[in-house]
N, C-alpha and C positions, 0 to 999 in steps of 0.2 A: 330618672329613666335611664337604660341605657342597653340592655341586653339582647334585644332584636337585632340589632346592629351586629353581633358577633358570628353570626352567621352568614353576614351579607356577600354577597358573590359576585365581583365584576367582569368578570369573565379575563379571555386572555391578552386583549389589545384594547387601549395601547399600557394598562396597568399591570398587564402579568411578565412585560418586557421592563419597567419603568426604572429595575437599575441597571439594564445590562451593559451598558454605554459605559458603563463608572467600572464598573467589573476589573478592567486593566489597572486602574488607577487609584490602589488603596489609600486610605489615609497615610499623611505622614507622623513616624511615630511622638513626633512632641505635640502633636494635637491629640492622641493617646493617652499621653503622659497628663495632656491638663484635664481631659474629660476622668482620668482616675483620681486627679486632685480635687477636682470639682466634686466627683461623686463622695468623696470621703468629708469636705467638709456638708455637706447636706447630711450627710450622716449624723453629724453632731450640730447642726442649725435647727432651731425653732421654727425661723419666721413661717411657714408653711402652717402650722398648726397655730401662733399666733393671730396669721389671717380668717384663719376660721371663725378662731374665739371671737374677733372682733365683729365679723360678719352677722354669726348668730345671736349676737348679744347685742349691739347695738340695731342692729335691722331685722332679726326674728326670720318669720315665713314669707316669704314674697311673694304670694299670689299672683302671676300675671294680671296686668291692670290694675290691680289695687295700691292705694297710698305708698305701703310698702313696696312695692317697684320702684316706683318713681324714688325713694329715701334710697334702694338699695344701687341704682344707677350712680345716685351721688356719692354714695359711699366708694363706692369702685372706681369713680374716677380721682379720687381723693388718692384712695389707699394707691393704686396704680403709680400716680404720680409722686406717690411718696418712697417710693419703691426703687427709683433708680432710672427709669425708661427713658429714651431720649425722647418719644411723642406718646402721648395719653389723650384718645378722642373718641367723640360717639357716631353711630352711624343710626337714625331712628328705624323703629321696627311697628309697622303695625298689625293692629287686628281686633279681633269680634272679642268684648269682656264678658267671661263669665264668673257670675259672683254666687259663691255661698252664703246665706244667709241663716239660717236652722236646717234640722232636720230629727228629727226622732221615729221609730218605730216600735211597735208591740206585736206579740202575739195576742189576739183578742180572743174569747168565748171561754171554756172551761177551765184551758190552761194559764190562759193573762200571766202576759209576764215581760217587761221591756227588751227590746233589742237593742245593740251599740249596731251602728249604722253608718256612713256616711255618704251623701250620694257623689255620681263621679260625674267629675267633670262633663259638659256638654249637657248634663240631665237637664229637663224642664224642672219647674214647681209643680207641686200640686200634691192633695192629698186620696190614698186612694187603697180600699181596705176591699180586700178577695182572698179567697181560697189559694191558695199557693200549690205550685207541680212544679215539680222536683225533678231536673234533668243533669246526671251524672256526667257529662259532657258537652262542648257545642255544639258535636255532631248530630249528638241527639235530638237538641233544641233544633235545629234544621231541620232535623227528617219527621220531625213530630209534625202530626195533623193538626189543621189549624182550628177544627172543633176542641181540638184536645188544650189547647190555651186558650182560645178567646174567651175575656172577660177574667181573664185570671192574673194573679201576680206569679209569673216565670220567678224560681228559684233555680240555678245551675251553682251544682255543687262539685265543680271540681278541685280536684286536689292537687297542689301545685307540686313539683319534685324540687328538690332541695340540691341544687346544681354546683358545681368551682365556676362553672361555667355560664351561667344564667339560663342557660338552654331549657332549663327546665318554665326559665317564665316564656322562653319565647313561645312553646308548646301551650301554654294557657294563653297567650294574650288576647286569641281571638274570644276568648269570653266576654272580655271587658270591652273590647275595640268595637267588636262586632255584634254581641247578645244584644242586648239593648233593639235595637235593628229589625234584627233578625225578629227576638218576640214582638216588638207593634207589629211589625209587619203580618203574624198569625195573627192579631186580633187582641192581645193580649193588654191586661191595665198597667202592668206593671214591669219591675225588673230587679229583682235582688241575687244578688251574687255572693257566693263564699271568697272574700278576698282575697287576691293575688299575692299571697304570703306563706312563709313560712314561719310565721311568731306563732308560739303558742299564749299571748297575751290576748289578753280582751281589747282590740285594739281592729279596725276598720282601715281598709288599703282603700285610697281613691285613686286616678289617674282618669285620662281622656277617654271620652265613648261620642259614638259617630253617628249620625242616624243618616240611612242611605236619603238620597231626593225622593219624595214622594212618599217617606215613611212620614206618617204623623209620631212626633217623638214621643214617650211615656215618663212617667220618672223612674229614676235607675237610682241603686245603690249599690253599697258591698257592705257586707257584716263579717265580725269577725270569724275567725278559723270555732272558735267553741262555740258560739252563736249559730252557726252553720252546723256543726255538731246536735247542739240542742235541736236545731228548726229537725232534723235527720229522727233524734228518737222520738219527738214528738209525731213524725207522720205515721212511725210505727203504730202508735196507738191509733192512727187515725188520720181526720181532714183538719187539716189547719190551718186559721184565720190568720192574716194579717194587716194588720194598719199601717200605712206608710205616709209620713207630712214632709214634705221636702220644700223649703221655701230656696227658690237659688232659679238660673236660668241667665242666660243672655241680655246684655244689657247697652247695647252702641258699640260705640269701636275707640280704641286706646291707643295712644303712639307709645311706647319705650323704646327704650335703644340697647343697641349691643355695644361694648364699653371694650375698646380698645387698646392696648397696650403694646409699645415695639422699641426692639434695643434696633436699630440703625447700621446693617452691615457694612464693612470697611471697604470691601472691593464690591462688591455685586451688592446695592441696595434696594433693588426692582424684584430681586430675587427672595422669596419670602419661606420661611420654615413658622407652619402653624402649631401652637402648643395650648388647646381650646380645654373649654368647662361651659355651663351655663350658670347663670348669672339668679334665675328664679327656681322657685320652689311650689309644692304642695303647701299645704298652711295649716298643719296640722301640728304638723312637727316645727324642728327653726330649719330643717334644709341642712343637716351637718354632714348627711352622708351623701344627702340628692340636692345638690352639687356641691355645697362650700367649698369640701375636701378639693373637690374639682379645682375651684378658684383658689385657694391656698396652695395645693401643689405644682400649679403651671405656673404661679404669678410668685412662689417660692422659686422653681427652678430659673425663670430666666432676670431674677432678682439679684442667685447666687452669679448666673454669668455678667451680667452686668459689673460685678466688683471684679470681673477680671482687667490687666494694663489695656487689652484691646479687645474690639469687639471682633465677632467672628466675622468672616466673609461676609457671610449674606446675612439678611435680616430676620430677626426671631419675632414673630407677632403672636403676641398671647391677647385672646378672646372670650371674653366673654358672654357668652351670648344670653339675648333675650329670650323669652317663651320657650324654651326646650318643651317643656309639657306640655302644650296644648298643640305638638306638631311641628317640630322643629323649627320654627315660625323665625327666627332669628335669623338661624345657619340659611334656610331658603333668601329669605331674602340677602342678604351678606353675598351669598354666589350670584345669583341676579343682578349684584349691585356690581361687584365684582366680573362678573362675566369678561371681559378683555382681557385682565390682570389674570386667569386663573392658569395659565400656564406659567405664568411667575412662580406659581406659589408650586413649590419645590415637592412639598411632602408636609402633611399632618398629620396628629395623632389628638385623641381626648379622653382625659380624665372626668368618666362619670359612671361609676360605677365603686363607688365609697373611695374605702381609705384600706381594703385589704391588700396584703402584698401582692405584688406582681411576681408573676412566675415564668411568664414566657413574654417570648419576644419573635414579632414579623412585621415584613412590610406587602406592599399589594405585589413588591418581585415576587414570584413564586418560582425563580429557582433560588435553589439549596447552597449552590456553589457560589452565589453572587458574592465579591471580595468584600465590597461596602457593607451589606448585609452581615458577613461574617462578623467581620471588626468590629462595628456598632453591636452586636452581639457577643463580643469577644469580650469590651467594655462594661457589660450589663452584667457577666456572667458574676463576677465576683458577690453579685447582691442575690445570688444562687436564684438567675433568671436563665432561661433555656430557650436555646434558638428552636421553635418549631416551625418551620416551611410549610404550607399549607391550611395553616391554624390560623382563627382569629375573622377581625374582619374591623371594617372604621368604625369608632365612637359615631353615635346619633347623629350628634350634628355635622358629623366628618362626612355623613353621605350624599350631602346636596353639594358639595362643595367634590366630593370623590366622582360624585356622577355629572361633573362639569370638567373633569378631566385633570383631577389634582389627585397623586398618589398616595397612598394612608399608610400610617405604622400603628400597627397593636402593642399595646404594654398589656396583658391581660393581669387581671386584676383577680386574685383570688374573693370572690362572690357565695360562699357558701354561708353565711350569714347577712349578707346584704337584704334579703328579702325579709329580713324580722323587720327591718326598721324602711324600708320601699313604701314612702308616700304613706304612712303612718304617724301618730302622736309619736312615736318613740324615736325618730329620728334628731337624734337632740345630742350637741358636744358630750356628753358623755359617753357615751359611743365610741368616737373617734380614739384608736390607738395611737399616742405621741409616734410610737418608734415605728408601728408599721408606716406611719404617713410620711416619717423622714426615709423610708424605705422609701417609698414611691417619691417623692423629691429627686431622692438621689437617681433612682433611674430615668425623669421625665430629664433633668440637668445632662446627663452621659447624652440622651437621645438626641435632642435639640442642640446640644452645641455639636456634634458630632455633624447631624444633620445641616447644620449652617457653617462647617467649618471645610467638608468636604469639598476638594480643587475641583470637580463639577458638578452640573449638576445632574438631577434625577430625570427631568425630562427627556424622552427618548427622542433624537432628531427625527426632524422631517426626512423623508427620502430625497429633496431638493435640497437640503442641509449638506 
């Protein structure tokens, strides 16, 4: 998951002030000189793409709650502290498990013919075969009468746009977040959806669906982009049946943890510079693009800082977090846990939105002239990243922890293929570009040491200050 988040808005205090303070006082230039050393050797390092291999291959899909969690926790605090870190620890995370189990569907009566399916998170079980209505957007499904669904299976066939930006999923997302919902709520048996993709593979996108209090939930699913196609020429000819068996639902509650990593700053160590991914996955795929990459390139870049003679100022904490997909369920809790500390924590930024290059660069300052801004930008440019001012917004998990008063930096991530492989079977290390991923190394390494190297820091004083 990650793309809602890029549009997010916190208005202008106290984050649209939050470098101004620093503004007088650029870097000096031999912390320039090491953040260009740094980015050059990440250039030519592996370990980033290494971590991945191992992640995917050894621990697969991590389902929140399932066995594989619990395996991929252990894994992270191994790999972390094999890494260099001066402290590797967990903070537990809980929550409600949903487990998949089956699921298959058909088209039944004249035309019989199987569906690829999968249901999305939050669905119930159950099996349940109706006449399918066909709504070209959410809006639609909203303003439809509730005679005109009830006892029907809701198909919503929207068609995603294919973004650099992800914008085009944040424009769909309420199909998946919110359909579901919305049709029990008309009365309706069912819920099938054209998946939140841009693959043209026979291949089913799942993610999280929410049912409002007082909705009695239905089972939900998504089918692929040509499934959806199909289900489209078949209505032409006609009414069409479908059968839908979803065995999956709710099942008690799960502790995991989010899995911590920190290099120990030399002068200011209370002072904290965040460099986050999440830790689980869909289970469809192994998790290479949603999130590995994530965890291989943050826990690559402050891997490469760690082999420098000293550490930087203040302290680098690379996070991993628990549950990203089922609701940021990790990062919520983390700021909660955190709440006192969170003016400590200087500035974040997260890797979760694959392994395409990065091409711009902001922080939540949203002036243009800010000096620190510039230089960290000045830094990035070489890997032909672009200062844009007013662009971007925090990774996912960066927003519970943004909206507790912690300043965020975007690496925007070029995303125009992220969505063939979004919470699908195809999300698998093959995928992964070696060189673009040391691309994103090298820039998360400029950021974060830059970011914990800076003579102050990013919090704006108090007026009693």
């Amino acid at each position: 998951m990650r793309v809602a988040a890029l549009l997010f808005a916190l208005g202008s205090a106290p984050f649209a002030s939050a470098f101004t303070a620093q503004a007088q006082d650029p870097l000096p230039s031999h912390a320039l000189d090491t953040a260009a050393q740094l980015r050059e050797r990440a250039l030519a390092d592996d370990t980033g793409y290494r971590i991945i291999e191992s992640l995917t291959t050894e621990v697969g899909p991590r389902l929140p709650g399932s066995e594989a969690d619990a395996r991929a926790v252990a894994w992270a605090v191994a790999k972390f502290e094999s890494l260099g870190f001066d402290r590797v620890w967990t903070e537990p995370v809980t929550f409600p498990k949903w487990e998949r189990r089956s699921e298959r569907a058909a088209v039944v009566g004249a035309h019989a013919q199987p569906l690829v399916v999968t249901a999305l998170g939050g669905s119930p079980g159950g099996t349940v075969e109706a006449e399918i209505v066909r709504y070209a957007t959410f809006a639609e499904l909203e303003a439809a009468p509730a005679d005109a669904v009830a006892g029907k299976i809701v198909f919503v066939d929207f068609v995603m746009e294919r973004t650099r930006d992800g914008s085009g999923y944040d424009a769909a997302g309420p199909v998946r977040s919110r359909g579901p919902s919305v049709a029990a709520s008309k009365g309706a048996a069912g819920f099938l959806m054209r998946s939140l993709s841009t693959s043209r593979n026979r291949v089913a996108n799942t993610g999280i669906t929410r049912f409002a209090e007082g909705v009695t939930p239905i089972p939900a699913a998504a089918t692929s982009l040509p499934d959806a196609e199909q289900l489209v020429r078949l209505l032409e000819r006609g009414p069409v049946r479908v059968r839908m068996e979803l065995d999956c639902g709710w099942n008690g509650e799960y502790t995991s943890h989010n899995v911590i990593a920190e290099l120990t700053g030399r002068e200011a160590p209370d002072e904290i510079v965040v460099i986050a991914s999440h830790l689980d996955s869909w289970d469809h795929g192994t998790g290479a693009v949603d999130d590995a990459s994530g965890v291989g390139i943050t826990a690559a870049a402050a891997h490469l800082i760690a082999q420098l003679p000293q550490r930087p100022r203040r302290s680098i904490r690379v996070i991993a977090f628990a549950n990203e997909e089922q609701g940021l369920i990790g990062a919520r809790q983390y700021a909660q846990r955190h709440a006192g500390a969170m003016a400590q924590h200087v500035i974040g930024a997260e890797s979760d939105f694959g392994s395409g290059r990065i091409y711009a660069f902001n922080t939540s300052a949203r002036d243009a002239t800010h000096a620190l801004s510039r230089q960290i930008a000045g830094a990035l440019a070489p890997l032909g990243i672009e200062f844009q001012p007013q662009q971007g917004g925090p990774g996912p998990d960066i927003i519970p922890l943004a909206q507790a008063g912690m300043p965020w930096a975007w690496l925007g991530q070029d995303g125009s293929g992220y969505f063939d492989l979004h919470h699908n079977a195809d999300d698998t290390l093959d995928k992964v570009d070696a060189a673009d991923l040391k691309h994103n190394v090298a820039a998360y390494v400029v950021f974060a040491y830059l970011a914990a190297e800076a003579a102050a820091g990013f919090r704006v004083p108090a007026a009693s200050e």
